[in-house]
Phi, psi and omega in degrees: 000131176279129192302175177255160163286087175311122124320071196295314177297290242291315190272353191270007191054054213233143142275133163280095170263119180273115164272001157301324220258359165262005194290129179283128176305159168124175161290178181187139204209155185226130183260093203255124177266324178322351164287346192266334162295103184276148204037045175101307186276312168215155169234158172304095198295352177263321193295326203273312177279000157311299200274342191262330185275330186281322217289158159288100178253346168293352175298356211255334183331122114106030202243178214225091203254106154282093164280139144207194186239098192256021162267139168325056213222121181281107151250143199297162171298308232247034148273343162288308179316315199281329198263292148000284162353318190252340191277352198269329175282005176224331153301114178300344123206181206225097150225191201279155203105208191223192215274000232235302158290000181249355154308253157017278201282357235226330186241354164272016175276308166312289188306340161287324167287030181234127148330052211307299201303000171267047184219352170347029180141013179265169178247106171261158166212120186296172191260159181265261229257185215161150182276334194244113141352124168235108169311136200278353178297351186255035113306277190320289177295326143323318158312301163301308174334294228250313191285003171281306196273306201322184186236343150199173272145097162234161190217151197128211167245186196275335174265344159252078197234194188228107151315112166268316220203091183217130185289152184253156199270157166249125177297136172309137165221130202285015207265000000 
């Protein structure tokens, strides 16, 4: 008779945390000030607001926006701001950088909305690989997040993992 197939990780109480499964859904589009630059270099501030009242921004809808420049060029702050302007009522969010930074801020958002106390005294183990890019600042800050409550802290799978993190016990004083 054949013995059964134990799960042991299943059994060991490990929290599993996936940060794919935090990736926030939509689209995400980067908003390039360099077509707007005359001849390349700077830009025109009567021209630049010509093209921002004119522009189509529905394309923009309910969609998830890096504004930057990716030509070699000093743009002024508040051409980034002025461009905002028109994306913050239809977008669902806007921020400034190129899309690797609207990654970034689209998952420390997330992670700030997780409840470290329901994590109170657990052995977590975060997931290592993903099919989608996880920028490692959200490792990080997921680490800051967790390591105040957890009771330990891994990173990997649940059958491999790299100890990060384990609270030391404090001794009771009797006095």
């Amino acid at each position: 008779m054949e013995e059964p197939i134990i799960n042991r990780v299943s059994q060991s109480g490990l929290i599993q945390l996936d940060l794919e499964t935090m990736r926030t859904p939509g689209e995400r589009v980067f908003f390039d000030l360099a077509p707007l630059l005359f001849m390349g270099l700077a830009l025109k501030e009567k021209d630049y607001r010509e093209f921002l009242a004119g522009h189509d921004w529905s394309a923009y809808q309910n969609k998830f926006v890096a504004i930057g420049c990716t030509a070699d060029a000093i743009i002024p702050t508040w051409a980034y701001m002025l461009a905002a302007t028109y994306l913050n009522p239809i977008a669902s969010c806007v921020v400034f950088g190129d899309l690797m930074d609207l990654e970034k801020n689209l998952y420390l958002t997330q992670i700030e909305a997780i409840k470290a106390e329901e994590f109170r005294d657990a052995r977590i183990v975060i997931k290592g690989c993903s099919k989608e890019a996880v920028p490692t600042e959200a490792y990080v800050a997921l680490m800051q997040k967790l390591q105040p409550v957890a009771k330990s802290i891994f990173f990997g799978e649940p059958c491999s993992t790299v100890p990060l993190f384990k609270k030391s016990v404090q001794p009771k004083n009797n006095s």
